[in-house]
PDB file of N, CA, C and O in Angstrom:
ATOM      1  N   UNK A   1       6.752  58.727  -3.348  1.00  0.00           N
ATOM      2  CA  UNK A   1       7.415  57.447  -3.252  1.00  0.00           C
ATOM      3  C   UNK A   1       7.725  56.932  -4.663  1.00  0.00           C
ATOM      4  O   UNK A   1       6.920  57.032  -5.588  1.00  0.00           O
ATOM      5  N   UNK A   2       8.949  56.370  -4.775  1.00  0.00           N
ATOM      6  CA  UNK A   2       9.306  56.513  -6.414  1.00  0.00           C
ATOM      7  C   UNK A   2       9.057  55.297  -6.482  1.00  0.00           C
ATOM      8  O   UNK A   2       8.476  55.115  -7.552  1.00  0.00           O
ATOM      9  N   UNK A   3       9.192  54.192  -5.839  1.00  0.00           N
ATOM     10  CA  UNK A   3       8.767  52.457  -5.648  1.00  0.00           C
ATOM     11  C   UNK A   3       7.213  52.203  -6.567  1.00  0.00           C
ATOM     12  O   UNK A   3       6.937  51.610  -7.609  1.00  0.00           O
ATOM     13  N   UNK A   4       6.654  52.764  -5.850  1.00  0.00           N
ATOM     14  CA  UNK A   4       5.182  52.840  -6.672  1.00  0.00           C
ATOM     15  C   UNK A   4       4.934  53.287  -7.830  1.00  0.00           C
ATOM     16  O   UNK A   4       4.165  52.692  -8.586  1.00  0.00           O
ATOM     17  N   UNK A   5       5.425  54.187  -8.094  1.00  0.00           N
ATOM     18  CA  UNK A   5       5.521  54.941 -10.007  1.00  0.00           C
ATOM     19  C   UNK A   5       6.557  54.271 -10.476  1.00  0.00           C
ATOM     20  O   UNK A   5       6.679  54.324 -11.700  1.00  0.00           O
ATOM     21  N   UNK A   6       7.330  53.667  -9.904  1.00  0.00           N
ATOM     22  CA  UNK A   6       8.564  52.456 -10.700  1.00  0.00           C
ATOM     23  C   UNK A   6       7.650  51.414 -10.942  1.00  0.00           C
ATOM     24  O   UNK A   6       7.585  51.059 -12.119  1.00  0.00           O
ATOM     25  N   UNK A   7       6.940  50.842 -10.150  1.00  0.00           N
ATOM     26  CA  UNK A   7       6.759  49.216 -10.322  1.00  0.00           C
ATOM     27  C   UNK A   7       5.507  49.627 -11.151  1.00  0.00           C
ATOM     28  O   UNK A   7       5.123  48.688 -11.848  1.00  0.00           O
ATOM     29  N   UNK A   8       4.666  50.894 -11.295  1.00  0.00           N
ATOM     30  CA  UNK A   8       3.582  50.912 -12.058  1.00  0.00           C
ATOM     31  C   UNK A   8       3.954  51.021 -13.836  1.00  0.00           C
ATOM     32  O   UNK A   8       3.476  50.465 -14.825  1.00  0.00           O
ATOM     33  N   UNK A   9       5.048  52.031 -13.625  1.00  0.00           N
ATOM     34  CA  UNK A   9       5.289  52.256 -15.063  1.00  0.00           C
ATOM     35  C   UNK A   9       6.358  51.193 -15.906  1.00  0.00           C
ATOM     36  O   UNK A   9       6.346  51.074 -17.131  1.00  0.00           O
ATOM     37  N   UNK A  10       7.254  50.470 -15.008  1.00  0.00           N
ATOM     38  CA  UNK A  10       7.747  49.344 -15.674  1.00  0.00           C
ATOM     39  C   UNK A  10       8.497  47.968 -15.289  1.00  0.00           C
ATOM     40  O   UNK A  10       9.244  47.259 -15.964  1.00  0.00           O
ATOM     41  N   UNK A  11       7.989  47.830 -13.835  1.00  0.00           N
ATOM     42  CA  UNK A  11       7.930  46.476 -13.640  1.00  0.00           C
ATOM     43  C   UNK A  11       6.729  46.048 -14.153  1.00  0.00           C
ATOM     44  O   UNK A  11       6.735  45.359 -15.173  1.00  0.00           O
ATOM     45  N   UNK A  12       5.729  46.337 -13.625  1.00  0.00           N
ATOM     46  CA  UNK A  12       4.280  45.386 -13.909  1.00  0.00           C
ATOM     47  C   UNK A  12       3.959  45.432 -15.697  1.00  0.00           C
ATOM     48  O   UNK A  12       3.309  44.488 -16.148  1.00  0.00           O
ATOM     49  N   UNK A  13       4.252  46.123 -16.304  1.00  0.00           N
ATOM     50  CA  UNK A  13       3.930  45.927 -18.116  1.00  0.00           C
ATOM     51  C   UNK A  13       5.412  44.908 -18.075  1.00  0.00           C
ATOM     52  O   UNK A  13       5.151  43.715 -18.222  1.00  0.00           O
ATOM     53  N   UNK A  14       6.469  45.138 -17.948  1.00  0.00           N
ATOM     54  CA  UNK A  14       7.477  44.082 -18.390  1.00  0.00           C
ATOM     55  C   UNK A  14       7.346  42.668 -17.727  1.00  0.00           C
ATOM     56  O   UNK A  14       7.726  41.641 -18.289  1.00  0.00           O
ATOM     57  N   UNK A  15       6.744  42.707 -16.410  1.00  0.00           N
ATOM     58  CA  UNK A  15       6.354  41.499 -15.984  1.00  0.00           C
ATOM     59  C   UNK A  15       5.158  40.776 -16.520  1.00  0.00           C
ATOM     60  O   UNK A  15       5.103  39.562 -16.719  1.00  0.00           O
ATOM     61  N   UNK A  16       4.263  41.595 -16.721  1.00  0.00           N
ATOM     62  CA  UNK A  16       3.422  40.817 -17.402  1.00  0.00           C
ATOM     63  C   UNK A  16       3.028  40.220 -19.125  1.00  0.00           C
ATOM     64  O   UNK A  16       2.295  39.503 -19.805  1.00  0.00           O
ATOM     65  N   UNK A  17       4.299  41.278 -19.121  1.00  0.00           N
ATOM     66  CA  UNK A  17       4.121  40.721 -20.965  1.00  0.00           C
ATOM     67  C   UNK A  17       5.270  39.475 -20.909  1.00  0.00           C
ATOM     68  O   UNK A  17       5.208  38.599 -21.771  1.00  0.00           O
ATOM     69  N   UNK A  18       6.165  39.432 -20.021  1.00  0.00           N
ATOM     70  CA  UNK A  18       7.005  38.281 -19.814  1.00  0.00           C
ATOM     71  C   UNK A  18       6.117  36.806 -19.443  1.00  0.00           C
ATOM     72  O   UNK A  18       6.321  35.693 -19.928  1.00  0.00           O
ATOM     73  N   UNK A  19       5.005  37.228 -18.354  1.00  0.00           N
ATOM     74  CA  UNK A  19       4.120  35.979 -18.394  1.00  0.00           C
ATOM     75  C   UNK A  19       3.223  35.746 -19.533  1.00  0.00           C
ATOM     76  O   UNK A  19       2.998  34.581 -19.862  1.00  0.00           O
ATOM     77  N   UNK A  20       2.740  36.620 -20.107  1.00  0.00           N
ATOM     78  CA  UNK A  20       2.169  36.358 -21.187  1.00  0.00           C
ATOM     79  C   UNK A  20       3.172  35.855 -22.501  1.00  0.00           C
ATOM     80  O   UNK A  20       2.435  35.148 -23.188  1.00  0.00           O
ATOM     81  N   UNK A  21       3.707  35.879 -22.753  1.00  0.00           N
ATOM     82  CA  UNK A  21       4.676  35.071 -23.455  1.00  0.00           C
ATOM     83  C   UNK A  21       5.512  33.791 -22.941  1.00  0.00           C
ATOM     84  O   UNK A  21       6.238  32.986 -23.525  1.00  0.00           O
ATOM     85  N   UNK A  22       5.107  33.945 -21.612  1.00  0.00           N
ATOM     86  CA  UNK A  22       5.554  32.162 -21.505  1.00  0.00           C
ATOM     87  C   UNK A  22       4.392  31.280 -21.301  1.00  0.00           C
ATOM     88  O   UNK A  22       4.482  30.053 -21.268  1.00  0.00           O
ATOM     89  N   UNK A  23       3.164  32.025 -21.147  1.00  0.00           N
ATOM     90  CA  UNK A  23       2.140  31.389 -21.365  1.00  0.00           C
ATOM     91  C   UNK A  23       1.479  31.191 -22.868  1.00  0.00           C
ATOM     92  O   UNK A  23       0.406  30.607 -23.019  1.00  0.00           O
ATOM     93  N   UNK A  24       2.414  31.867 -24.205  1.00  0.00           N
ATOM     94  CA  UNK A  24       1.740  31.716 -25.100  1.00  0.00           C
ATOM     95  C   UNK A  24       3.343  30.675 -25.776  1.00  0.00           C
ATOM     96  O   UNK A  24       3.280  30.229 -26.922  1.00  0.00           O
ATOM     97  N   UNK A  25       3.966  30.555 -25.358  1.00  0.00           N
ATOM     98  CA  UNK A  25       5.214  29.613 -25.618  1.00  0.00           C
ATOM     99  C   UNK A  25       4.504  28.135 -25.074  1.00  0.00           C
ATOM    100  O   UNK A  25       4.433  27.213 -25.887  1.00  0.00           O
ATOM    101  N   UNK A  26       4.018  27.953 -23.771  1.00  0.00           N
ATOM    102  CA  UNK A  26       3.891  27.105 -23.432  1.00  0.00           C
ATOM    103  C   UNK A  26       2.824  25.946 -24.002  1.00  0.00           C
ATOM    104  O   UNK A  26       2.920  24.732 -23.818  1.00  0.00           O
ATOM    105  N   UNK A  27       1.653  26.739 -24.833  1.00  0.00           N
ATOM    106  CA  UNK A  27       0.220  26.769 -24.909  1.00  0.00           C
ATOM    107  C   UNK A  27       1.221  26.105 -26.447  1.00  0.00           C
ATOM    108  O   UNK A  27       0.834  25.044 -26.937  1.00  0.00           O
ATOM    109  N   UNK A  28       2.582  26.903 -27.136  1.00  0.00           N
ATOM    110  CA  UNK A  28       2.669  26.701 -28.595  1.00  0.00           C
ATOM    111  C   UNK A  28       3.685  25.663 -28.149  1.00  0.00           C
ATOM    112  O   UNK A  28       4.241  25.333 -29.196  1.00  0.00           O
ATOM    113  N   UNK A  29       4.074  25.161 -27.422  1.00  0.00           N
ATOM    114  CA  UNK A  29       5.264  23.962 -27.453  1.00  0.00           C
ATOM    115  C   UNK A  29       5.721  23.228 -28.357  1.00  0.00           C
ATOM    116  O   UNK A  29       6.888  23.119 -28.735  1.00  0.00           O
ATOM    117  N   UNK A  30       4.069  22.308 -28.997  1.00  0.00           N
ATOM    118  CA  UNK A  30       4.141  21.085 -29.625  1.00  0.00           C
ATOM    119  C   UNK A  30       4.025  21.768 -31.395  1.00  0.00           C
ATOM    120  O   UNK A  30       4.067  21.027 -32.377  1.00  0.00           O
ATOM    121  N   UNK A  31       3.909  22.977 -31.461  1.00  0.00           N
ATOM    122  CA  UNK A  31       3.947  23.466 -32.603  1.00  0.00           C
ATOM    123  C   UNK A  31       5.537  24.452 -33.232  1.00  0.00           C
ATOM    124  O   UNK A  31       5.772  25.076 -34.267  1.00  0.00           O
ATOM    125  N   UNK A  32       6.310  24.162 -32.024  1.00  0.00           N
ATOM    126  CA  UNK A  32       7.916  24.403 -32.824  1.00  0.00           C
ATOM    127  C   UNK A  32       8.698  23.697 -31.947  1.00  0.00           C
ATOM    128  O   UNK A  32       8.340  22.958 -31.030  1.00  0.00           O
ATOM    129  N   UNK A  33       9.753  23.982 -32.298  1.00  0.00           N
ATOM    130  CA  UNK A  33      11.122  22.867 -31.825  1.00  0.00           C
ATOM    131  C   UNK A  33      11.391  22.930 -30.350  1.00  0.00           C
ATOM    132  O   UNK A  33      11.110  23.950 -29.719  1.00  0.00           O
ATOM    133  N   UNK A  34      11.850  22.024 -29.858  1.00  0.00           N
ATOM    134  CA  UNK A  34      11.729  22.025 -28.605  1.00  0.00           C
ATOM    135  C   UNK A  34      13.327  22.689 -28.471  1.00  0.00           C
ATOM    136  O   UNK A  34      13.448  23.178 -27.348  1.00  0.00           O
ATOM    137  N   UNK A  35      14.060  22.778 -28.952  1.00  0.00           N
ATOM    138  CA  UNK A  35      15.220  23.940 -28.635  1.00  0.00           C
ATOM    139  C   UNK A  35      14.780  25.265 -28.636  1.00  0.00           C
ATOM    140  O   UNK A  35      15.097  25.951 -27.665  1.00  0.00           O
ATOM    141  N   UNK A  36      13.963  25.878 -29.729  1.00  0.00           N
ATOM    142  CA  UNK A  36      13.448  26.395 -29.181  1.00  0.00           C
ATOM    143  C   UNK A  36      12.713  26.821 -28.288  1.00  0.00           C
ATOM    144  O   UNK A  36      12.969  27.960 -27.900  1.00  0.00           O
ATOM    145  N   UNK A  37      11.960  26.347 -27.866  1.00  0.00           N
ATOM    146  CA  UNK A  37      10.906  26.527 -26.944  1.00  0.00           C
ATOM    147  C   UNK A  37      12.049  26.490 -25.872  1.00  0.00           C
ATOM    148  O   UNK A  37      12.259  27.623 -25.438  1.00  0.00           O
ATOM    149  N   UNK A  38      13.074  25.263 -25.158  1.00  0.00           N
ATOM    150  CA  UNK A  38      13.952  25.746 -24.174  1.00  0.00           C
ATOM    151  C   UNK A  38      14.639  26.816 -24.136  1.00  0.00           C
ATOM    152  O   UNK A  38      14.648  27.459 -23.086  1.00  0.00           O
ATOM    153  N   UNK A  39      15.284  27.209 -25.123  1.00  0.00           N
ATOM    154  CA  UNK A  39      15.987  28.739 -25.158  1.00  0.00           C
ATOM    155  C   UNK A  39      15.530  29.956 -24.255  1.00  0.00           C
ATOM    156  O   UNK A  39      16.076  30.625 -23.378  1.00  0.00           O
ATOM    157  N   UNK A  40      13.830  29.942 -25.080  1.00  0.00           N
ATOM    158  CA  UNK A  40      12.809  31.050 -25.551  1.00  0.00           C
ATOM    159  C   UNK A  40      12.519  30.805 -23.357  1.00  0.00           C
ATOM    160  O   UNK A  40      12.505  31.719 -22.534  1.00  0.00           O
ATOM    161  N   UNK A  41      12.364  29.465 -23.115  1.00  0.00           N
ATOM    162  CA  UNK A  41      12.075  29.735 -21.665  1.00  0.00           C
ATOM    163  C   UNK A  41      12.881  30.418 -20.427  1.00  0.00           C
ATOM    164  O   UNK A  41      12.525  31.213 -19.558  1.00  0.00           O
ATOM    165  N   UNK A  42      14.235  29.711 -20.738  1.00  0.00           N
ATOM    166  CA  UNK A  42      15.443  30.045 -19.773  1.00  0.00           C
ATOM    167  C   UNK A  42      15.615  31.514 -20.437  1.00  0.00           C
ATOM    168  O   UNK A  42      16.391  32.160 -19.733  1.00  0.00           O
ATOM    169  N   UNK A  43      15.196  32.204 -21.458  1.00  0.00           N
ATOM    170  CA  UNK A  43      15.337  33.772 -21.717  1.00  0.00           C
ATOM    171  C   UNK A  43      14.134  34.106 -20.697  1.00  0.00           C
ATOM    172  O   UNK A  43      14.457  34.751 -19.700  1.00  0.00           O
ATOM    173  N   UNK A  44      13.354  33.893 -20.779  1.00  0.00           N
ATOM    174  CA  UNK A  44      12.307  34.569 -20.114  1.00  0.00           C
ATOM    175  C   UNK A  44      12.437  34.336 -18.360  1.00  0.00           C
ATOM    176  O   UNK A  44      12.240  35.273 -17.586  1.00  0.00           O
ATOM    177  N   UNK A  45      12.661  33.469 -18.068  1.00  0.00           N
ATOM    178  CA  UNK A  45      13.375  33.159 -16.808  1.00  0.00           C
ATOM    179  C   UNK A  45      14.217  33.988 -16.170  1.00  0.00           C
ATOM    180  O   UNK A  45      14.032  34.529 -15.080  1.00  0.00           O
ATOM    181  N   UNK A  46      15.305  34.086 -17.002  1.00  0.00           N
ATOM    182  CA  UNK A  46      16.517  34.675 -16.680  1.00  0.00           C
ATOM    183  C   UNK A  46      16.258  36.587 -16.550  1.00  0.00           C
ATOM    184  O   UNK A  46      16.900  37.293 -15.772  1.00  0.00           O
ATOM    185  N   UNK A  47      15.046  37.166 -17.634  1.00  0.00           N
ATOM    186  CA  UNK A  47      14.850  38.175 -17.707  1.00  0.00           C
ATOM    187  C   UNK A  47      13.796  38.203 -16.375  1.00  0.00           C
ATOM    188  O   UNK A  47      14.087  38.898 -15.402  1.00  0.00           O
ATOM    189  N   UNK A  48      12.918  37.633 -16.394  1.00  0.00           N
ATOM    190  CA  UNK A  48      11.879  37.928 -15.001  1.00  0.00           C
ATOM    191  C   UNK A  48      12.746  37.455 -13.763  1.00  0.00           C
ATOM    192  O   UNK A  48      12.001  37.447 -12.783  1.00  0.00           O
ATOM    193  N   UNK A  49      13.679  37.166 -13.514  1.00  0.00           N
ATOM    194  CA  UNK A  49      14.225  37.287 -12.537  1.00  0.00           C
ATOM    195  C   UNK A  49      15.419  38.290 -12.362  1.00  0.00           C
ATOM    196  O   UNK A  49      15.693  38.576 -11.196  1.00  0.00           O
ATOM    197  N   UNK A  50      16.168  38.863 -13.358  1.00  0.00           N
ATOM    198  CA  UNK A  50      16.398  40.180 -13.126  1.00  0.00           C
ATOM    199  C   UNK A  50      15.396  41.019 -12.771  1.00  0.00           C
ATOM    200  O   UNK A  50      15.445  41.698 -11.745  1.00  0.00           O
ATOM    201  N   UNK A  51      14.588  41.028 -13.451  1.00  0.00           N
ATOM    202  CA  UNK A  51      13.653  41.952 -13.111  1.00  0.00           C
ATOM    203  C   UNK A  51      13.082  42.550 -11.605  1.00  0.00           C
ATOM    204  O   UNK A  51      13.150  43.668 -11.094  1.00  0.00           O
ATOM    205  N   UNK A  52      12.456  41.189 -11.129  1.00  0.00           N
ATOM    206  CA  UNK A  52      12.522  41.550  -9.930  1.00  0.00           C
ATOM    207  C   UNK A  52      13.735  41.616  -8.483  1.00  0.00           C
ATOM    208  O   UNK A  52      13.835  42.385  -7.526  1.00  0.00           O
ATOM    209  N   UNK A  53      14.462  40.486  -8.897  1.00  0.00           N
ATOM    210  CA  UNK A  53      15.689  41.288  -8.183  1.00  0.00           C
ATOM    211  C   UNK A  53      15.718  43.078  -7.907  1.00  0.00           C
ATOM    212  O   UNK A  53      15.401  43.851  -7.003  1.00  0.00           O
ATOM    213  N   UNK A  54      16.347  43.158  -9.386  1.00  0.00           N
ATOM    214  CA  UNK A  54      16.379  44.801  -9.414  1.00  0.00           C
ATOM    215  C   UNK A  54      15.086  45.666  -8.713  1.00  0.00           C
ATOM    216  O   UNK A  54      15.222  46.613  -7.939  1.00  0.00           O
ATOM    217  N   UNK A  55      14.075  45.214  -9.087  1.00  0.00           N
ATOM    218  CA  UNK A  55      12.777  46.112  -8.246  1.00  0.00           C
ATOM    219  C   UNK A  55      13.472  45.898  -6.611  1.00  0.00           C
ATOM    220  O   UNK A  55      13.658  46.976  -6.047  1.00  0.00           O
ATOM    221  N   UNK A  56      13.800  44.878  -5.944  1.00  0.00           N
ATOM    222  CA  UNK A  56      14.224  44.845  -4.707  1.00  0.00           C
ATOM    223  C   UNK A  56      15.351  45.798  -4.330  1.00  0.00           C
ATOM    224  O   UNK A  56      15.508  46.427  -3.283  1.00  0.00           O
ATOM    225  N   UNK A  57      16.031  45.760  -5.330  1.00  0.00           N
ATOM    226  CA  UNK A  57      17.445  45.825  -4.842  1.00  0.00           C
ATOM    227  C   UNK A  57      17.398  48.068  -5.086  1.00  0.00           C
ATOM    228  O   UNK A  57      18.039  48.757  -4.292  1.00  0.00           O
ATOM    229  N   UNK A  58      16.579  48.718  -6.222  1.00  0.00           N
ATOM    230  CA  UNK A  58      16.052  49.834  -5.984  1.00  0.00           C
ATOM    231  C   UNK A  58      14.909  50.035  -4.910  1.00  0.00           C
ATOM    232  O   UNK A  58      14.651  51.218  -4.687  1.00  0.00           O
ATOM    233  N   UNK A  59      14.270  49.220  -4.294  1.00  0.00           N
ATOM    234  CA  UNK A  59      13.290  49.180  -2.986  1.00  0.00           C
ATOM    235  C   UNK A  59      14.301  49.845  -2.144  1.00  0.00           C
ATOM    236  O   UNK A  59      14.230  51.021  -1.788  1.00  0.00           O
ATOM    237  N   UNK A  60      15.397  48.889  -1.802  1.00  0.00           N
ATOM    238  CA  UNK A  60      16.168  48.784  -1.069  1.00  0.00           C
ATOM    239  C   UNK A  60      16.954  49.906  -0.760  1.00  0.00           C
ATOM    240  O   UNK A  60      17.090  50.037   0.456  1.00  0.00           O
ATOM    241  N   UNK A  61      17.600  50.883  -1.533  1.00  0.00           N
ATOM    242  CA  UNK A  61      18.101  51.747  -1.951  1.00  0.00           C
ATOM    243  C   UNK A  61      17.167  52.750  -1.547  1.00  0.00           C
ATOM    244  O   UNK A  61      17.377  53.398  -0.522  1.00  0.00           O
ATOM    245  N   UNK A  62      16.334  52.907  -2.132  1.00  0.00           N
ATOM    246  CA  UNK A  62      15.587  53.994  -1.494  1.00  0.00           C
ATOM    247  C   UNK A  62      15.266  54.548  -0.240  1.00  0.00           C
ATOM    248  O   UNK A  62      15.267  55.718   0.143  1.00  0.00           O
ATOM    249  N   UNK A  63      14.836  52.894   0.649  1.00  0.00           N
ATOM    250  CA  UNK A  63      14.732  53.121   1.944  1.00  0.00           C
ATOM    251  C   UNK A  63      16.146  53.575   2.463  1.00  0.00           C
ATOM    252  O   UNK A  63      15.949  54.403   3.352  1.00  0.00           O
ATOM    253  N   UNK A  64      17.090  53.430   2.327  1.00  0.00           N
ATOM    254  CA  UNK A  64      18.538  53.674   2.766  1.00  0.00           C
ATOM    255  C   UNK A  64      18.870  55.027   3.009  1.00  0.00           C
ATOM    256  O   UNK A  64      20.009  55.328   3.366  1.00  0.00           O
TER     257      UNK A  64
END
């Protein structure tokens, strides 16, 4: 099953280094600019939700 060796080898490290960086953005807020910090969020947003889309949308595919 390729779903399982997909989501092991690079959804779950790209997902979780994506939460870990919006948890270390969030924790640093009051210590840089708040344009930054919005940018830096809606990037990380925008990337973890490709992300899993795509895991669905190859789920999907497979079963087909």
């Amino acid at each position: 099953m390729v779903t399982k060796e997909l989501a092991m080898l690079v959804f779950i490290p790209f997902t979780f280094a994506s939460i870990l960086l919006a948890c270390v953005m969030l924790a640093m807020r009051s210590l840089i600019s708040t344009s930054f910090y919005e940018m830096t969020a809606i990037g990380i947003s925008i990337f973890l939700l490709l992300f899993i889309g795509s895991f669905f949308i190859i789920r999907r595919v497979e079963v087909i």
